[in-house]
PDB file of N, CA, C and O in Angstrom, chain B, residues numbered from 101:
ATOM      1  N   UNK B 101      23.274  -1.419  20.763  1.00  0.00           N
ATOM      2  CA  UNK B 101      23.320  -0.588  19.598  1.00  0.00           C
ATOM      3  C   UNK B 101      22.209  -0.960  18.610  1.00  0.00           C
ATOM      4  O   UNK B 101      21.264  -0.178  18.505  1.00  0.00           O
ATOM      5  N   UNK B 102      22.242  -2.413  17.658  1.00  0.00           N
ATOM      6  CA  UNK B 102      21.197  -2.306  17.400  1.00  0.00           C
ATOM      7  C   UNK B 102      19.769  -2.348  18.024  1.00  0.00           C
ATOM      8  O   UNK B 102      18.884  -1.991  17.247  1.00  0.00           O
ATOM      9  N   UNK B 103      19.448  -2.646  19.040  1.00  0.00           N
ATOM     10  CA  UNK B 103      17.911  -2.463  19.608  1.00  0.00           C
ATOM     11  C   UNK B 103      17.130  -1.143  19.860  1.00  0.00           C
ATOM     12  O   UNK B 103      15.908  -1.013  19.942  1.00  0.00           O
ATOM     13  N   UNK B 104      18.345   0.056  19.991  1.00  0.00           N
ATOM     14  CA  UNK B 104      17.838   1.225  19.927  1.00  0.00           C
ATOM     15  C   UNK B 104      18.035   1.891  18.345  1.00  0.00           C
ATOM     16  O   UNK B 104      17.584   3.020  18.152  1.00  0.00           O
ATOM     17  N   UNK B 105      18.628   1.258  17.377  1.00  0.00           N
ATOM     18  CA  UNK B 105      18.349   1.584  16.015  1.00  0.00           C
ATOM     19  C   UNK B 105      17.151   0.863  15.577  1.00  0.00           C
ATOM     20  O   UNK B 105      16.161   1.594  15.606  1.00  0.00           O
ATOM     21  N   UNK B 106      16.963  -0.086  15.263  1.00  0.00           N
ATOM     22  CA  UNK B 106      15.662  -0.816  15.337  1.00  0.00           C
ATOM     23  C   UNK B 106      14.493  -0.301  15.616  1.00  0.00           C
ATOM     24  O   UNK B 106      13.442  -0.156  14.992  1.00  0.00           O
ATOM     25  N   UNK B 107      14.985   0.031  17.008  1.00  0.00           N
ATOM     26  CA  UNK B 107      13.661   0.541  17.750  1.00  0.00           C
ATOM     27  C   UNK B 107      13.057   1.778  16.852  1.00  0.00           C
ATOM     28  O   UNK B 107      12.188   1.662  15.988  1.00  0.00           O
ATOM     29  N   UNK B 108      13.680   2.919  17.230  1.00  0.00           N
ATOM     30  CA  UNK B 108      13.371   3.972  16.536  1.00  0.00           C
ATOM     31  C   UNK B 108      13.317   3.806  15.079  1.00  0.00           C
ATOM     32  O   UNK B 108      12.319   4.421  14.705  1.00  0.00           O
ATOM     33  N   UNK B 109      13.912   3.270  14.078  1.00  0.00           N
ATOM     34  CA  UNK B 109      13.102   2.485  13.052  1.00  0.00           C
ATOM     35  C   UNK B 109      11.350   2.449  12.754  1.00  0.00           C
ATOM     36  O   UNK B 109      10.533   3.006  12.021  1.00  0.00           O
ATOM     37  N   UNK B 110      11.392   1.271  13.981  1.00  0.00           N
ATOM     38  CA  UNK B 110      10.072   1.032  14.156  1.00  0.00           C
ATOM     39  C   UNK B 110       9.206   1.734  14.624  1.00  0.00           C
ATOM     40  O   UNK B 110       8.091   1.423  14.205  1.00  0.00           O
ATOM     41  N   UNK B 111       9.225   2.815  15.534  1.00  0.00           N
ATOM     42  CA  UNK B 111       9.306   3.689  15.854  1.00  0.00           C
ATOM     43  C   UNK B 111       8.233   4.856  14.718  1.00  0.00           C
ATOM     44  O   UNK B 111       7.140   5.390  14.906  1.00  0.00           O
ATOM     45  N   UNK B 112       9.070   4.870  13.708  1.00  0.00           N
ATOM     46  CA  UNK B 112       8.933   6.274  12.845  1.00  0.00           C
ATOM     47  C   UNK B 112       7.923   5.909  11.847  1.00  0.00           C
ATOM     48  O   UNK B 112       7.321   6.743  11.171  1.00  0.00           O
ATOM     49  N   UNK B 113       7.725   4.442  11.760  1.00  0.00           N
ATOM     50  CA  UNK B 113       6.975   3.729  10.661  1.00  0.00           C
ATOM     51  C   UNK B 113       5.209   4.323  10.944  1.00  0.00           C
ATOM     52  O   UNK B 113       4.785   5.052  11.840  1.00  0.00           O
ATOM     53  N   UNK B 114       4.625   3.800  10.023  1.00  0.00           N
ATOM     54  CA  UNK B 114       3.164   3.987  10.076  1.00  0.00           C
ATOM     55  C   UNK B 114       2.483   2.766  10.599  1.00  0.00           C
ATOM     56  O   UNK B 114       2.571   1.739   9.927  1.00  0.00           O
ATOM     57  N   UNK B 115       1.929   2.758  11.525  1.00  0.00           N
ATOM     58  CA  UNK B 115       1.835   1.393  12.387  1.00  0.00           C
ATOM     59  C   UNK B 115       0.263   0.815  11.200  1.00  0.00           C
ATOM     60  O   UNK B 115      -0.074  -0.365  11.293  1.00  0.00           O
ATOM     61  N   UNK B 116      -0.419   1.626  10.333  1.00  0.00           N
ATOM     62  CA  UNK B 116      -1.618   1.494  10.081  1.00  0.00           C
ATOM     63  C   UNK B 116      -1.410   0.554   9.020  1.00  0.00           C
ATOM     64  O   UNK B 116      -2.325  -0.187   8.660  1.00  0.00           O
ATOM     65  N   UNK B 117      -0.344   0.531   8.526  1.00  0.00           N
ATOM     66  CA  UNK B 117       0.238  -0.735   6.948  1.00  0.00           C
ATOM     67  C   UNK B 117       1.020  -0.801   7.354  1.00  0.00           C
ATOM     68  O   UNK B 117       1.747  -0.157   8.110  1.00  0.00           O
ATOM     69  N   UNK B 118       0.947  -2.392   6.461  1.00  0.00           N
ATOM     70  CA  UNK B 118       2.056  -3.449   6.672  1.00  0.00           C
ATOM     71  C   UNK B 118       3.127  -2.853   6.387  1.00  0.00           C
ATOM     72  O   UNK B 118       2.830  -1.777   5.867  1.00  0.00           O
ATOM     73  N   UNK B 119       4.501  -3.021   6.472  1.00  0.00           N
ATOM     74  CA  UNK B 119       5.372  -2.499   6.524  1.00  0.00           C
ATOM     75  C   UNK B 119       6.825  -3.812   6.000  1.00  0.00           C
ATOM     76  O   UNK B 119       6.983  -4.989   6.325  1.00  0.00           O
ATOM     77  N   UNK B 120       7.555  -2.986   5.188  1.00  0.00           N
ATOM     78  CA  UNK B 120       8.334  -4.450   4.917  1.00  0.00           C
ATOM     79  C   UNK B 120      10.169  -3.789   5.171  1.00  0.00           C
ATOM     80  O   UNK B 120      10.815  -3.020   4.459  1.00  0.00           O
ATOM     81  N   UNK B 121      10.512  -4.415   6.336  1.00  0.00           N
ATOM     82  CA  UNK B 121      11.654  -3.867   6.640  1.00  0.00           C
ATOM     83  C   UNK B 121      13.079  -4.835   6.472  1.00  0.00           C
ATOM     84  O   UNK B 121      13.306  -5.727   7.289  1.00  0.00           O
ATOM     85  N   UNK B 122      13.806  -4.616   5.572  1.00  0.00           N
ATOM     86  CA  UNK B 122      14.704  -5.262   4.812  1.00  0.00           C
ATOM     87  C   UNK B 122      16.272  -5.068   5.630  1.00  0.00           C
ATOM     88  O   UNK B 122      16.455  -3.933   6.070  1.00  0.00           O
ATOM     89  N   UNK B 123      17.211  -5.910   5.822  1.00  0.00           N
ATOM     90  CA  UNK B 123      18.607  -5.722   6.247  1.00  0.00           C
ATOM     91  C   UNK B 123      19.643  -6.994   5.147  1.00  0.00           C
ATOM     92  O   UNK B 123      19.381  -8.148   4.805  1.00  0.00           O
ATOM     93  N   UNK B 124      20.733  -6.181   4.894  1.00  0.00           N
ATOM     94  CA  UNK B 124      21.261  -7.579   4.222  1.00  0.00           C
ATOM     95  C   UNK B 124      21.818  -8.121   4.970  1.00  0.00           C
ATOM     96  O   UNK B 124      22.274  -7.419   5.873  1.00  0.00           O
ATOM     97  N   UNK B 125      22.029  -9.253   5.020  1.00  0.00           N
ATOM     98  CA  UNK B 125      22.889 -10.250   6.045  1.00  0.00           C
ATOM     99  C   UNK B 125      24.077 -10.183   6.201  1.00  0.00           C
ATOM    100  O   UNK B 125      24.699  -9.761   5.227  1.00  0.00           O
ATOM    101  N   UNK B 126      24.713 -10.480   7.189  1.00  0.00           N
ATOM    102  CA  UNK B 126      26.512 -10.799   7.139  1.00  0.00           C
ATOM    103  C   UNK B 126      26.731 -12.293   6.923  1.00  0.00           C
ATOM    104  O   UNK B 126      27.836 -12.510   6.426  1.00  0.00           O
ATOM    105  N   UNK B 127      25.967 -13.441   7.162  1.00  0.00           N
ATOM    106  CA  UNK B 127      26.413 -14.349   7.007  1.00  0.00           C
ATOM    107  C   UNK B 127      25.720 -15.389   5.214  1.00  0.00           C
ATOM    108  O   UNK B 127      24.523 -15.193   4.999  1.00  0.00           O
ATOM    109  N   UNK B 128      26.136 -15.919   4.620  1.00  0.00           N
ATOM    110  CA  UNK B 128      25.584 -16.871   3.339  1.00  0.00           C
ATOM    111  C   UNK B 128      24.204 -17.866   4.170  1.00  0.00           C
ATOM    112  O   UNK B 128      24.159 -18.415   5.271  1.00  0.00           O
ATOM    113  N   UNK B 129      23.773 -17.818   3.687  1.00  0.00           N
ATOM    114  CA  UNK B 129      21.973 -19.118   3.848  1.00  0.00           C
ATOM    115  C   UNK B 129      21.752 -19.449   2.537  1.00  0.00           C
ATOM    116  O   UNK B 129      21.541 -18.724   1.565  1.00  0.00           O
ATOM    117  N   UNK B 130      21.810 -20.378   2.615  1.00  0.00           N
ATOM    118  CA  UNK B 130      20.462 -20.969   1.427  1.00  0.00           C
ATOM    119  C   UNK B 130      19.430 -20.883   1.228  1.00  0.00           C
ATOM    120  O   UNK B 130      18.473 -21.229   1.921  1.00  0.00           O
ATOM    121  N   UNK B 131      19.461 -20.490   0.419  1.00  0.00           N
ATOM    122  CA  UNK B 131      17.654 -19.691   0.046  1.00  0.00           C
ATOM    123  C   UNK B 131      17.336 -20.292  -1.102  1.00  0.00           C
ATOM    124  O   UNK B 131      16.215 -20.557  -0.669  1.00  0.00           O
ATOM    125  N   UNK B 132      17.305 -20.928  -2.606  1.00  0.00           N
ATOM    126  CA  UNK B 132      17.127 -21.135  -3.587  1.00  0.00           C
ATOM    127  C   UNK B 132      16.010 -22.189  -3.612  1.00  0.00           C
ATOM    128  O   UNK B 132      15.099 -22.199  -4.439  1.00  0.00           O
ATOM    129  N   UNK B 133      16.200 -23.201  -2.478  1.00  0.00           N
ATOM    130  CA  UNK B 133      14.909 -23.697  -2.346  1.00  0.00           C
ATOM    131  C   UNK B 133      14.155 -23.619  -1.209  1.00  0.00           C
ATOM    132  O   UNK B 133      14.669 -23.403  -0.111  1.00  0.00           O
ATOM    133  N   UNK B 134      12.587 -23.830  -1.427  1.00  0.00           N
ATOM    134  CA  UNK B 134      11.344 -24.022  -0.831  1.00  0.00           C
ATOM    135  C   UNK B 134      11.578 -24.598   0.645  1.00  0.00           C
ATOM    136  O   UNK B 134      11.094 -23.891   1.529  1.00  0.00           O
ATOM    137  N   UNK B 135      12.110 -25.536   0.983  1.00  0.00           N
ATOM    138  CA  UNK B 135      12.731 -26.022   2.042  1.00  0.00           C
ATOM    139  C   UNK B 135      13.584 -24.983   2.857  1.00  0.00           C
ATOM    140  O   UNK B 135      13.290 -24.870   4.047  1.00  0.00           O
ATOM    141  N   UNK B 136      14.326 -24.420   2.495  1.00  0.00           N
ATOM    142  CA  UNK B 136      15.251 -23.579   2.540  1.00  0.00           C
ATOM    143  C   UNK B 136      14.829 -22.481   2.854  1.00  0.00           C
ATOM    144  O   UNK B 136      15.269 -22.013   3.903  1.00  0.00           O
ATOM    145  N   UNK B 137      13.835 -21.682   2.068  1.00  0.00           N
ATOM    146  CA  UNK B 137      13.030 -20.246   2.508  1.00  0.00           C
ATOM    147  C   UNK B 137      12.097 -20.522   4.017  1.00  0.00           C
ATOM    148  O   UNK B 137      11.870 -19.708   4.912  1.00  0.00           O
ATOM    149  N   UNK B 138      11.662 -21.997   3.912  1.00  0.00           N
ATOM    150  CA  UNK B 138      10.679 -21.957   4.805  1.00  0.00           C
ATOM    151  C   UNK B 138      11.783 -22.457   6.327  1.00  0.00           C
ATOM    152  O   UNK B 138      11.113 -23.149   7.093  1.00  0.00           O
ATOM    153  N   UNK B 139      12.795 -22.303   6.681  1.00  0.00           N
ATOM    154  CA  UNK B 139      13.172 -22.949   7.918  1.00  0.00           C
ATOM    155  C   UNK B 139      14.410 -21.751   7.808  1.00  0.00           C
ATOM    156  O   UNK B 139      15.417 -22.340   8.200  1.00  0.00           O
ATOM    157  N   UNK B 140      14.667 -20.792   7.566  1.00  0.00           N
ATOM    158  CA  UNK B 140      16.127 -20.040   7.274  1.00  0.00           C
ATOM    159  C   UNK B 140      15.957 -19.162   8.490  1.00  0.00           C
ATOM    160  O   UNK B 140      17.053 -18.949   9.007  1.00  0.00           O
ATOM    161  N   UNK B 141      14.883 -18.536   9.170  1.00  0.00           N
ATOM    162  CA  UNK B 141      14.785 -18.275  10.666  1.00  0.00           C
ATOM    163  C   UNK B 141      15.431 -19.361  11.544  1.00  0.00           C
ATOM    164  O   UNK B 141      15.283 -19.109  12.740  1.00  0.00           O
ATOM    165  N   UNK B 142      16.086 -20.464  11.299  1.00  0.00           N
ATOM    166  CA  UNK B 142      16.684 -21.502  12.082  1.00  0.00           C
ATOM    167  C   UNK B 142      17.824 -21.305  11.958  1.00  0.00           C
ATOM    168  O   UNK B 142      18.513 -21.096  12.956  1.00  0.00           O
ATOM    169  N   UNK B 143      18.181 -21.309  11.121  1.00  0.00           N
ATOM    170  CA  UNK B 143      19.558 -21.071  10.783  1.00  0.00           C
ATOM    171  C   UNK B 143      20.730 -19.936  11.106  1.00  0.00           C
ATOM    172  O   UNK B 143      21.898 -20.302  11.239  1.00  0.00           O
ATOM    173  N   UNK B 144      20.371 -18.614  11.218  1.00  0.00           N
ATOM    174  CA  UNK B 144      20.760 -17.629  11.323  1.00  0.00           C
ATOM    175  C   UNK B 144      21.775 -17.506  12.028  1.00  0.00           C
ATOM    176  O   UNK B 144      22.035 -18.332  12.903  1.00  0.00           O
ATOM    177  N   UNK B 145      22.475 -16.543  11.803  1.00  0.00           N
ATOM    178  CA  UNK B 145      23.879 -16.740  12.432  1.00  0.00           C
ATOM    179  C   UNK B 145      24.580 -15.185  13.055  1.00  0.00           C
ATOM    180  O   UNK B 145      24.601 -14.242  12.265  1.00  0.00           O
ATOM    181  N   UNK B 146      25.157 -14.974  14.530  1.00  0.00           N
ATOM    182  CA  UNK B 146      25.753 -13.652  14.544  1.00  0.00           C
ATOM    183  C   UNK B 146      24.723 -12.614  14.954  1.00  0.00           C
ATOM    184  O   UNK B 146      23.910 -12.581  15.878  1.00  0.00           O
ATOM    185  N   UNK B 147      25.043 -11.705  13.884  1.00  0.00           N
ATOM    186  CA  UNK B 147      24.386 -10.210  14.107  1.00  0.00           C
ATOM    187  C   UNK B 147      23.305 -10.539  13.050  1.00  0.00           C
ATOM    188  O   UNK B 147      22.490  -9.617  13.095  1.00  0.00           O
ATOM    189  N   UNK B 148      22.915 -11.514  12.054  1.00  0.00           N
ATOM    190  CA  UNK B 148      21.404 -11.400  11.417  1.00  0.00           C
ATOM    191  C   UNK B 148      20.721 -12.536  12.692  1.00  0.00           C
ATOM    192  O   UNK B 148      19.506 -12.346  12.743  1.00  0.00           O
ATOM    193  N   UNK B 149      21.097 -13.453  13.536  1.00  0.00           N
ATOM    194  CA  UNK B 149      19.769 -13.638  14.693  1.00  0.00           C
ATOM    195  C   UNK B 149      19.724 -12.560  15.767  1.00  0.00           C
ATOM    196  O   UNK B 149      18.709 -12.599  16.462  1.00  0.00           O
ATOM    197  N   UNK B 150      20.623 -11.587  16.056  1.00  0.00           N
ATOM    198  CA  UNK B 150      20.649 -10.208  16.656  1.00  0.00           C
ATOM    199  C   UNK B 150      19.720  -9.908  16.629  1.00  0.00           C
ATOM    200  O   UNK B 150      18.849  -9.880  17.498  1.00  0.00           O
ATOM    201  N   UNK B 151      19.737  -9.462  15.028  1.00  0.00           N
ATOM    202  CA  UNK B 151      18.615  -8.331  14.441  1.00  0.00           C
ATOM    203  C   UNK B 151      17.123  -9.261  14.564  1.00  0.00           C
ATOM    204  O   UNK B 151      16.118  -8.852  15.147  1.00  0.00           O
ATOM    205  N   UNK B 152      17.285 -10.976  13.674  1.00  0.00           N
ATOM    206  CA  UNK B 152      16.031 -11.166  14.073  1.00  0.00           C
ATOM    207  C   UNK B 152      15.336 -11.238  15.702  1.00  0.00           C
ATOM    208  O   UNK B 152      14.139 -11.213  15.986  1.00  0.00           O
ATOM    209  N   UNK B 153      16.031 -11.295  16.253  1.00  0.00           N
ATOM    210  CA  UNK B 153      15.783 -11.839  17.997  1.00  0.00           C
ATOM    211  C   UNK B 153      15.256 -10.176  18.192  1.00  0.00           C
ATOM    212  O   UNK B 153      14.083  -9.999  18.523  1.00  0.00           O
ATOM    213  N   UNK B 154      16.003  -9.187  18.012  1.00  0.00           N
ATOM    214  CA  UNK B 154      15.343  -7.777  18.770  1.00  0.00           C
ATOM    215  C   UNK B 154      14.183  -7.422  17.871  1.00  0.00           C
ATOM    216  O   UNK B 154      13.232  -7.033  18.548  1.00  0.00           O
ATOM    217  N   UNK B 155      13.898  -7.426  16.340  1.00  0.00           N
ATOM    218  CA  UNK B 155      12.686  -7.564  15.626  1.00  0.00           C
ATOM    219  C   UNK B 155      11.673  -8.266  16.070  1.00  0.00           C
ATOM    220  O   UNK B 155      10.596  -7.670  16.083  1.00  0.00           O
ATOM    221  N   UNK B 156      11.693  -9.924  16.634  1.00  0.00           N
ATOM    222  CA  UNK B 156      10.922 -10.639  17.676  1.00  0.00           C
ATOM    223  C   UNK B 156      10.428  -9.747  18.480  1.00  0.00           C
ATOM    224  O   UNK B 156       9.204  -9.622  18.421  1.00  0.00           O
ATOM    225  N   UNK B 157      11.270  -8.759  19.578  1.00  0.00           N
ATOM    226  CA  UNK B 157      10.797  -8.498  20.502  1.00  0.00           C
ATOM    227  C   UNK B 157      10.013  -7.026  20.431  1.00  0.00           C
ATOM    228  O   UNK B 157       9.267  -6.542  21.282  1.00  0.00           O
ATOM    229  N   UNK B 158      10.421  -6.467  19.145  1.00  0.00           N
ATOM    230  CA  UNK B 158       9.617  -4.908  18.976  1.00  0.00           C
ATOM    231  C   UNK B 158       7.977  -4.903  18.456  1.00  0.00           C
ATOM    232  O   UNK B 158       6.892  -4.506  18.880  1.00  0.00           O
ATOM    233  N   UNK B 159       8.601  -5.705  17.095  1.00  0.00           N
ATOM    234  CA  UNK B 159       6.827  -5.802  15.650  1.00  0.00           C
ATOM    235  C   UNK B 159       6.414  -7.014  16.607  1.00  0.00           C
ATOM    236  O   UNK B 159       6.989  -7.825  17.333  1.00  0.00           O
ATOM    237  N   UNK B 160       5.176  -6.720  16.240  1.00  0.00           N
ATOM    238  CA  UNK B 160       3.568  -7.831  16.650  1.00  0.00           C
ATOM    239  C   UNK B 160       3.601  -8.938  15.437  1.00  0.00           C
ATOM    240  O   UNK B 160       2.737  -9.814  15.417  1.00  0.00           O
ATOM    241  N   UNK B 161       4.565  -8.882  14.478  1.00  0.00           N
ATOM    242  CA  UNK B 161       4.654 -10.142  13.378  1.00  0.00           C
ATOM    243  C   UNK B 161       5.743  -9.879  12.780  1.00  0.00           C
ATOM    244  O   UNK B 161       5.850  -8.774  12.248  1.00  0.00           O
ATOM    245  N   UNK B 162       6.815 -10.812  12.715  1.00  0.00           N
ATOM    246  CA  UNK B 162       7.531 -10.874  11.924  1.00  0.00           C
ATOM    247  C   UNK B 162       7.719 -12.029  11.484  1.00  0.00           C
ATOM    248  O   UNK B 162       7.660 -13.071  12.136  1.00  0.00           O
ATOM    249  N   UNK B 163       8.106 -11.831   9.643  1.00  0.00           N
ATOM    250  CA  UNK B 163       8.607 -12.925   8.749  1.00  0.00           C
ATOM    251  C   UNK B 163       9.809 -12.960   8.365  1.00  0.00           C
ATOM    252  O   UNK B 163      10.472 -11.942   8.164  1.00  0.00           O
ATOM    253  N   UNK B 164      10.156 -13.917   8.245  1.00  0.00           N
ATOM    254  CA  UNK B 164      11.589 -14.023   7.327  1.00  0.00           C
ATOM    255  C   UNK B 164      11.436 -14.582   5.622  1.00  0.00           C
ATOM    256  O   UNK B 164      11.192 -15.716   5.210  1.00  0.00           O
ATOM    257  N   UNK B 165      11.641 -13.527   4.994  1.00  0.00           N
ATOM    258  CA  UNK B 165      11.574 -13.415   3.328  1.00  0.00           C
ATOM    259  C   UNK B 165      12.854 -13.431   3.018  1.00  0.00           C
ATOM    260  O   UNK B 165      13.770 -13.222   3.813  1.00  0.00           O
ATOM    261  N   UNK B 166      13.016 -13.808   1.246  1.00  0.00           N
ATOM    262  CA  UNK B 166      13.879 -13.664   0.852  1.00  0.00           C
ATOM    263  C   UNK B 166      13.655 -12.217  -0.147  1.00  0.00           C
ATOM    264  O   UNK B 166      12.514 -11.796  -0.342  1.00  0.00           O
ATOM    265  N   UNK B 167      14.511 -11.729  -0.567  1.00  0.00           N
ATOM    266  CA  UNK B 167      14.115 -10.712  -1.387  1.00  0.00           C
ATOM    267  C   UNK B 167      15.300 -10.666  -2.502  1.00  0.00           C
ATOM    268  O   UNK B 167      16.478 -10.975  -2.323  1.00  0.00           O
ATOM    269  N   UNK B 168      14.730 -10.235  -3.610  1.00  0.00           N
ATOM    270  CA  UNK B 168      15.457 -10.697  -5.186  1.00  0.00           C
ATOM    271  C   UNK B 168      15.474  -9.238  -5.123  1.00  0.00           C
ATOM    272  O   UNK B 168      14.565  -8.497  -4.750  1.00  0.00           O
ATOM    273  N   UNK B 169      16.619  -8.938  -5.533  1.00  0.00           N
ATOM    274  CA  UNK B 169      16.848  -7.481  -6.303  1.00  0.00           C
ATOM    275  C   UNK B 169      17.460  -7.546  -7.634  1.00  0.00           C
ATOM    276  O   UNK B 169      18.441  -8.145  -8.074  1.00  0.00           O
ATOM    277  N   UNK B 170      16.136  -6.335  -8.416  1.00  0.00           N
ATOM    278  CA  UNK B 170      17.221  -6.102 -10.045  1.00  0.00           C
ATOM    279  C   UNK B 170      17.250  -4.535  -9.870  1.00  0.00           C
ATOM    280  O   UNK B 170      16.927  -3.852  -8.899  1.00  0.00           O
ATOM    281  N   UNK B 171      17.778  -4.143 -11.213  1.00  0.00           N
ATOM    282  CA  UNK B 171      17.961  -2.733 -11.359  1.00  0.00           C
ATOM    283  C   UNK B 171      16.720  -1.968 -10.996  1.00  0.00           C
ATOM    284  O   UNK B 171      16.824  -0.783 -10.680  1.00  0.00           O
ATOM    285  N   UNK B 172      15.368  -2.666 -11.026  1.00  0.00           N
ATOM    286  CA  UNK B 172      14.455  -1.595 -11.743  1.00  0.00           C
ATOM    287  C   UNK B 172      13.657  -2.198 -10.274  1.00  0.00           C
ATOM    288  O   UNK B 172      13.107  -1.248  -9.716  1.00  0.00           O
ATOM    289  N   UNK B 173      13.500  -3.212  -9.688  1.00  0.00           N
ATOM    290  CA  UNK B 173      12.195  -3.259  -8.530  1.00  0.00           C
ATOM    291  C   UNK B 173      12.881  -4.529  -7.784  1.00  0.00           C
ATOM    292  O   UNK B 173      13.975  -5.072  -7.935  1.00  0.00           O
ATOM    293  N   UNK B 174      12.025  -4.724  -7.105  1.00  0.00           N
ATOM    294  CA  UNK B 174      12.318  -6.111  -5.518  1.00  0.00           C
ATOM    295  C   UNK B 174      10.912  -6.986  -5.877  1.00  0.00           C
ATOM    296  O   UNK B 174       9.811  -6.489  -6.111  1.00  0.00           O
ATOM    297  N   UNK B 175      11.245  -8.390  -5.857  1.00  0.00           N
ATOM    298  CA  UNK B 175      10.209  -9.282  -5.408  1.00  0.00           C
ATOM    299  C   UNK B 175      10.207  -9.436  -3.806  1.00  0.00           C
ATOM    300  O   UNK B 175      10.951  -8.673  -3.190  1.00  0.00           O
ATOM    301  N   UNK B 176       9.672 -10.072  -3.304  1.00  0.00           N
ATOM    302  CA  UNK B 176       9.868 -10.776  -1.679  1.00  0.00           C
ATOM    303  C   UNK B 176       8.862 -11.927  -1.946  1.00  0.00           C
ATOM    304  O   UNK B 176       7.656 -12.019  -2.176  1.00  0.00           O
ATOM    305  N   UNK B 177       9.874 -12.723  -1.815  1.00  0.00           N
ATOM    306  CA  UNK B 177       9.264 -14.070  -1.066  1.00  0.00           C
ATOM    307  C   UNK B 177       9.559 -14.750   0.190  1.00  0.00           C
ATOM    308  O   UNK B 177      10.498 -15.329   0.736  1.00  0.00           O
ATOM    309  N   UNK B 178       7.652 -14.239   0.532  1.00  0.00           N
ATOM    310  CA  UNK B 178       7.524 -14.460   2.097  1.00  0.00           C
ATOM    311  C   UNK B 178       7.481 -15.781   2.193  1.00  0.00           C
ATOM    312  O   UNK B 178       6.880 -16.441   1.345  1.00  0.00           O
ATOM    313  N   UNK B 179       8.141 -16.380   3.290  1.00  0.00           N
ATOM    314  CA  UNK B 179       7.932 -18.048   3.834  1.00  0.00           C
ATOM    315  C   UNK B 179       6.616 -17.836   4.377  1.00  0.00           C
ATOM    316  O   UNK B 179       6.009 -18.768   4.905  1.00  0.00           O
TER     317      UNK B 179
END
């Protein structure tokens, strides 16, 4: 199920720019520190290493960011 949502996802995108494709997690990580952002692809748990493991196998690069949301815009901080 997800590898053919994903897929076509990826799929529909504009391959010519970067592209920043966001899911919220089911499981808690620590993210607050530097240590923490940079090793949280280790950690993963369930259906978010699912998603990262079939993302591995579709995009030519993937990162694992954290991303801050407020009312008005998104930061991302890329590891």
């Amino acid at each position: 199920m997800w590898y053919k949502i994903l897929r076509n996802a990826i799929n529909k995108m504009d391959r010519k720019e970067e592209v920043l494709l966001g899911f919220t997690c089911t499981s808690v990580y620590p993210h607050t520190s530097i240590a923490a952002r940079d090793t949280i692809q280790h950690v993963l748990e369930g259906d978010d290493m699912v998603i990262y493991r079939i993302l591995g196998r579709l995009a030519t690069d993937i990162r694992v960011g954290i991303i801050e949301l407020s009312r008005t815009s998104y930061s991302c901080r890329d590891r």
